[in-house]
C-alpha positions in Angstrom: -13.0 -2.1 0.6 -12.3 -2.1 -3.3 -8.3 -1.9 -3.5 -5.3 -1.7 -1.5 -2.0 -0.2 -2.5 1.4 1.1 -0.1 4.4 3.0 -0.5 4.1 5.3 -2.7 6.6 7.9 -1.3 5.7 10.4 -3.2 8.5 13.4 -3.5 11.4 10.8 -2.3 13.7 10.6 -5.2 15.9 8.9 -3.5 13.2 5.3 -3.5 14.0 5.8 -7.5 17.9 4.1 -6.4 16.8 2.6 -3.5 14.0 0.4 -5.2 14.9 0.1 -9.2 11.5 2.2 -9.9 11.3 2.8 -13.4 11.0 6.2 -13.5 13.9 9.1 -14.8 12.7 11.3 -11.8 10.6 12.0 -9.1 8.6 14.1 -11.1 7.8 11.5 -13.3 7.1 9.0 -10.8 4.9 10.9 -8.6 2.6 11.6 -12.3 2.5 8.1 -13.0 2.0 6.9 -9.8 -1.1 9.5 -9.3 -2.0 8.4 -13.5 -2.4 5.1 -12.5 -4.0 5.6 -9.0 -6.8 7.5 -11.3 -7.1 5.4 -13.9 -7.8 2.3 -11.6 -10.1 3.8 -8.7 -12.7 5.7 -9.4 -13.9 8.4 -6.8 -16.2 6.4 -4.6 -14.2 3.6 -4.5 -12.6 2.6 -1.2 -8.7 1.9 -1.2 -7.1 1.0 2.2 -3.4 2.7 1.7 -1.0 0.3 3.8 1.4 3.4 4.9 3.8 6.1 3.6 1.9 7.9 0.7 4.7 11.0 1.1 8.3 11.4 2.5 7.2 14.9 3.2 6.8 16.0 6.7 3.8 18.4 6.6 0.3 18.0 7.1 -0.5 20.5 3.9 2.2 17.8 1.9 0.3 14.9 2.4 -3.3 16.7 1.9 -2.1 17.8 -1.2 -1.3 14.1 -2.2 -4.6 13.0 -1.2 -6.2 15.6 -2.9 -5.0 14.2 -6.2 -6.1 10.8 -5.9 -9.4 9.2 -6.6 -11.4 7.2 -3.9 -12.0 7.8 -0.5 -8.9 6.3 1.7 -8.3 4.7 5.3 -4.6 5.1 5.7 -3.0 2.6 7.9 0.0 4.7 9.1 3.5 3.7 8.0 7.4 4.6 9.3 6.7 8.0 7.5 3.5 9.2 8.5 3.7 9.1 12.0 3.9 12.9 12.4 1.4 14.1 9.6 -1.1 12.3 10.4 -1.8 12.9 13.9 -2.4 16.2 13.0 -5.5 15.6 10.5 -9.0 15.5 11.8 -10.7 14.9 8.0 -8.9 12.3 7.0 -9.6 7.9 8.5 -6.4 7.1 10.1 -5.8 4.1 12.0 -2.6 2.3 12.7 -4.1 -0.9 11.8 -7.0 -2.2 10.0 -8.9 -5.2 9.7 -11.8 -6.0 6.6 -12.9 -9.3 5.1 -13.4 -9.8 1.2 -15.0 -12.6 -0.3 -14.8 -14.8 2.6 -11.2 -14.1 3.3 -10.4 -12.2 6.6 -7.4 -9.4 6.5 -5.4 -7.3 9.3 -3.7 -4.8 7.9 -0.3 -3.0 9.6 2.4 -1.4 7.6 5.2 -3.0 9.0 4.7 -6.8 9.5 7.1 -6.9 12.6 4.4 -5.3 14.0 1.1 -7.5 13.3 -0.6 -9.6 15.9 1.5 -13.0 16.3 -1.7 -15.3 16.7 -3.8 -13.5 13.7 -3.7 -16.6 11.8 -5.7 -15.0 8.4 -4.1 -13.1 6.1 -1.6 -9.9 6.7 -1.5 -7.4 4.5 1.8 -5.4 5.2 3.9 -2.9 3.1 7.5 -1.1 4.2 9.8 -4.0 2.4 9.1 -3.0 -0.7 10.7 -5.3 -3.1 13.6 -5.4 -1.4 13.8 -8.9 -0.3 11.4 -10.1 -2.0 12.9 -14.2 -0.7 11.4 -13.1 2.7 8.8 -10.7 1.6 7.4 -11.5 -2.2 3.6 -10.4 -3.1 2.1 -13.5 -1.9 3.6 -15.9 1.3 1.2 -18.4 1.1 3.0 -20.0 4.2 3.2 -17.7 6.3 -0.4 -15.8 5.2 1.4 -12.6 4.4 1.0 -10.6 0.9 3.2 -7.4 0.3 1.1 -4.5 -1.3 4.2 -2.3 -1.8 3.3 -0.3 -4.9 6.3 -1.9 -7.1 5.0 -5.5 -6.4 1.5 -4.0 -7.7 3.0 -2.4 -10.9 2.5 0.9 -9.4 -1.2 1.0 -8.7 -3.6 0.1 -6.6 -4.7 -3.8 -6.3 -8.6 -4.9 -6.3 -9.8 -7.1 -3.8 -11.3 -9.2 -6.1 -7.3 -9.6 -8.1 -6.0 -10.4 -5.0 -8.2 -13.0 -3.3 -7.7 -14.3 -7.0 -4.2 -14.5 -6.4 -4.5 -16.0 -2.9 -6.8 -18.6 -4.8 -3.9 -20.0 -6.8 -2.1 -21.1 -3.4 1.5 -20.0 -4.9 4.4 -18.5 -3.9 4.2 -15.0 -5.7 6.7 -12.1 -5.9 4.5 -9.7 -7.8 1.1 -9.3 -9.6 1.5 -10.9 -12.9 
């Protein structure tokens, strides 16, 4: 696995309010957010995607996002992929996911109420956002937990190698520098 990213939401305006993005419109997010997917990964790169790429409902929504971006992807389905991605035979879904980088092992799960209690390595998790970021920042070096949520990122996807960096430092982080 080369990066890891979440939350995207592309075609929710609404996340614009409900998250501070930086972006005028939804229109304008979803480009960025697709420009700086591109520029990062290239097309054989692997990025794990930690849930809820689209708030569309439709299978032919969420191809059409993935269509767009570079890489090939194992979604990890979050809140608002449940129903699309049941329906897709040509696309890695899995409602968890676990990989090892450098020595460090990971179990990824969109949602971290719903991670393994005794996995004692590192969960990656999205679906707070950067919402509370006193209970869910980037990096929770006591509790093992780093939040990939795109606007704790900078809106694009993270390298391994960047974040076992990060974990190196052994700090409390609330987003990438």
């Amino acid at each position: 696995m080369d990066y890891v990213i979440s939350d995207t939401h592309f075609d929710h305006d609404n996340i614009i309010e409900y998250c501070d993005r930086p972006f005028a419109s939804v229109e304008e997010m979803n480009d960025r957010l697709v420009e700086n997917w591109n520029r990062v990964v290239d097309p054989t790169d692997e990025v794990l995607f930690v849930g809820d790429l689209t708030i569309a409902g439709t299978a032919s929504a969420f191809l059409t996002w993935v269509s767009k971006l570079n890489g090939e992807i194992v979604f990890v389905v979050g809140d608002h992929d449940t129903e699309v991605l049941t329906t897709l035979d040509d696309v890695t879904v899995c409602e968890y996911f676990r990989t090892e980088h450098r020595g460090h092992d990971f179990y990824a799960v969109h949602d971290p109420a719903d991670a393994p209690r005794n996995w004692g390595q590192w969960l990656l998790h999205g679906h707070h956002h950067n919402n509370w970021p006193e209970k869910f920042p980037f990096v929770n070096h006591r509790g093992g937990v780093v939040n990939v949520s795109v606007e704790l990122l900078g809106y694009e996807p993270l390298s391994f190698d960047a974040l076992v960096g990060y974990l190196e430092r052994d700090e409390w982080l609330t987003s990438v520098d």
